[in-house]
C-alpha positions in Angstrom: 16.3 -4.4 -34.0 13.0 -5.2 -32.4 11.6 -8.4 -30.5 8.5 -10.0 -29.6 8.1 -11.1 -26.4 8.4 -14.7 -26.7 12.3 -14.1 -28.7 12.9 -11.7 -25.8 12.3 -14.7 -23.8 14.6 -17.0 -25.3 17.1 -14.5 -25.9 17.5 -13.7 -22.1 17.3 -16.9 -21.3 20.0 -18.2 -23.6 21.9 -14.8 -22.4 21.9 -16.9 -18.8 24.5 -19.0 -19.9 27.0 -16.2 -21.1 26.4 -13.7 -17.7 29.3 -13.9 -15.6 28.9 -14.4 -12.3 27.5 -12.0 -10.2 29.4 -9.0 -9.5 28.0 -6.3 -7.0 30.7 -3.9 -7.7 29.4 -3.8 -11.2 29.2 -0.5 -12.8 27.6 -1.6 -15.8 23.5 -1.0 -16.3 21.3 -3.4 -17.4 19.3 -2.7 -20.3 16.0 -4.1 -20.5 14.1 -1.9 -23.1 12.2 -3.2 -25.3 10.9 -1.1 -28.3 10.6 1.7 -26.0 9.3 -0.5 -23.1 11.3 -0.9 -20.2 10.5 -3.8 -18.6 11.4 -5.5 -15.5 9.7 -7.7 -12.3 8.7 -7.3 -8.9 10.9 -9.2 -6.3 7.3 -10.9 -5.1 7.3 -12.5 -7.8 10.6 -14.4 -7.2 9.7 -16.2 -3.9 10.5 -18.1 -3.1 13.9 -17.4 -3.0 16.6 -20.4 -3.3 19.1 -20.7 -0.7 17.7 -17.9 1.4 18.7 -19.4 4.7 21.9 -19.6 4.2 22.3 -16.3 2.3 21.4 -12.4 2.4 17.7 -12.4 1.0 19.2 -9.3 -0.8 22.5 -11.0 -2.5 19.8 -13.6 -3.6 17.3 -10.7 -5.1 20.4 -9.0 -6.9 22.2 -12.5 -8.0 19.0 -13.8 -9.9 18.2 -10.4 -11.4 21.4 -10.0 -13.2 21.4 -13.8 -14.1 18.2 -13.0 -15.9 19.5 -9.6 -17.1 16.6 -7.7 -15.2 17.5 -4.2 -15.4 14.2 -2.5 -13.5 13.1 -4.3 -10.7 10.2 -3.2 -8.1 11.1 -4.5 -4.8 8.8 -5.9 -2.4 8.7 -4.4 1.3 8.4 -7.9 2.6 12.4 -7.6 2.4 12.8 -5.5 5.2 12.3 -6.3 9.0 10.9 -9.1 10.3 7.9 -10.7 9.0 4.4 -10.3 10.2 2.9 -14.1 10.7 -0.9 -14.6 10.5 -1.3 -12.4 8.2 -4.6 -12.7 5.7 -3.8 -10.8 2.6 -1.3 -8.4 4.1 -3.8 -7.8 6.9 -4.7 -8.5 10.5 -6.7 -11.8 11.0 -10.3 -11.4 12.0 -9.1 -13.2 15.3 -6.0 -11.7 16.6 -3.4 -14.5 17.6 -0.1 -14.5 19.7 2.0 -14.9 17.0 0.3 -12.5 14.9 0.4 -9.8 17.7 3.9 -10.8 18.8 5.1 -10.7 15.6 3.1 -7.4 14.4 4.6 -5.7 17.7 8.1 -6.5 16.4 7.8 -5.2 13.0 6.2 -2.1 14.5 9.3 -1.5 16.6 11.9 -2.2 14.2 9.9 0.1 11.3 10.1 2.9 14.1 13.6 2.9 14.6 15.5 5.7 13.0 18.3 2.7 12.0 15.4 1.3 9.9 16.2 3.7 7.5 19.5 3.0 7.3 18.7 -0.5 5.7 17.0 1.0 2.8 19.5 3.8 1.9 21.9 0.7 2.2 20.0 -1.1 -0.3 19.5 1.2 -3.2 23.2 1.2 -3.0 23.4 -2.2 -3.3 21.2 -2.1 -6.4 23.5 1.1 -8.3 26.5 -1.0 -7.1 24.7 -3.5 -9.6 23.4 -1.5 -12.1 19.9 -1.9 -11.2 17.8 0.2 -11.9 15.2 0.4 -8.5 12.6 2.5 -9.5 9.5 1.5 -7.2 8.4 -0.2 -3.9 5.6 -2.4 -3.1 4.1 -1.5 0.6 1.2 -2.8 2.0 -0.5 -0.3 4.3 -2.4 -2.4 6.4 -5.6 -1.3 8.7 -3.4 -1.3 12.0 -1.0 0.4 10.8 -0.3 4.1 12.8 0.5 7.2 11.4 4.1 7.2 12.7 4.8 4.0 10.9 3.0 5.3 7.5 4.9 8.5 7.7 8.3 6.4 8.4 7.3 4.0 5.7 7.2 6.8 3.2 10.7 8.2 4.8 11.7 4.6 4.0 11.0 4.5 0.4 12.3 8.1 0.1 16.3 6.4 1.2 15.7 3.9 -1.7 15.1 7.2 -3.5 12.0 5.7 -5.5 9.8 8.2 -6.5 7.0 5.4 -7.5 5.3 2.9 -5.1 2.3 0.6 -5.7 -0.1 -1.6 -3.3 -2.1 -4.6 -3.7 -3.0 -5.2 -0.4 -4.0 -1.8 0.8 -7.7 -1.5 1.5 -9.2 1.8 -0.3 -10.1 3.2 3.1 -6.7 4.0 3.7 -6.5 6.1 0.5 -7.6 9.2 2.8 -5.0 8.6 5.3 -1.7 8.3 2.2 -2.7 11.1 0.2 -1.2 13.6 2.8 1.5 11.6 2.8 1.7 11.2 -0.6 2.1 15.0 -0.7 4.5 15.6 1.9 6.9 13.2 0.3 
């Protein structure tokens, strides 16, 4: 049986109502192929996230994917360490603040930390646990970011055991700097 889009739509929508609640230990995948189209979302794209002070960012990520019966899912790298304020499209301000340089410095030294890793491989389990299909990352490689943190960055998405990652904040003068990368990993 075949959809368009907009019944697609309404049928996941109306298939909100019979979803039980969320499970993590669910073994079950989610099918979301559509005429030979898988489709699915990026996690930017669910911001902003409800309740996410009082709960795991994560939980909440997972929770309203299976409500919607999302069953590929790119996840943002925004999820992961602490946030970078200041920012102007993913990148360093033209005038570099306090905040922006505190708060750079302190992503830089949690990314370098071996345990960072940790958090990722944790993750993907999170999302099998689900029966979510994680199949890419989105990173922003920003200008001041080193070559140790690129190389741990890939290392990163390599625990989520993604073999697909996409950027839309990376300037194309960094191109020359991933493609080693890239081929390493």
């Amino acid at each position: 049986m075949t959809h368009s889009r907009r019944e697609f739509g309404k049928l996941a929508m109306a298939g909100v109502a019979l979803i039980s609640p969320f499970n993590a230990r669910s073994t079950a995948a989610i099918q979301t192929t559509v005429r030979g189209v898988k489709l699915g979302i990026t996690t930017a794209s669910l911001n902003p996230l409800p309740g996410s002070n009082a709960k795991d960012r994560l939980d909440i990520i997972l929770e309203q994917c299976t409500r919607m019966g999302v069953g590929n899912v790119e996840l943002a790298g925004g999820f992961f360490g602490p946030p970078v304020r200041g920012t102007v499209g993913g990148q360093a301000p033209k005038r570099l603040t306090p905040e922006y340089t505190e708060s750079r410095e302190a992503q830089r030294k949690w990314r370098l930390d071996p345990a960072s890793i940790q958090e990722f491989a944790a993750a993907r389990k999170r999302f099998d646990d689900a029966g979510i299909n994680l199949f890419s990352m989105s990173n922003t490689f920003a200008d001041d970011v080193t070559d140790e943190e690129m190389d741990i960055m890939f290392r990163q998405m390599q625990a989520l055991r993604v073999r697909v990652f996409q950027t839309n904040q990376t300037r194309v003068s960094m191109g020359p700097r991933l493609v080693p990368l890239a081929d390493k990993y």
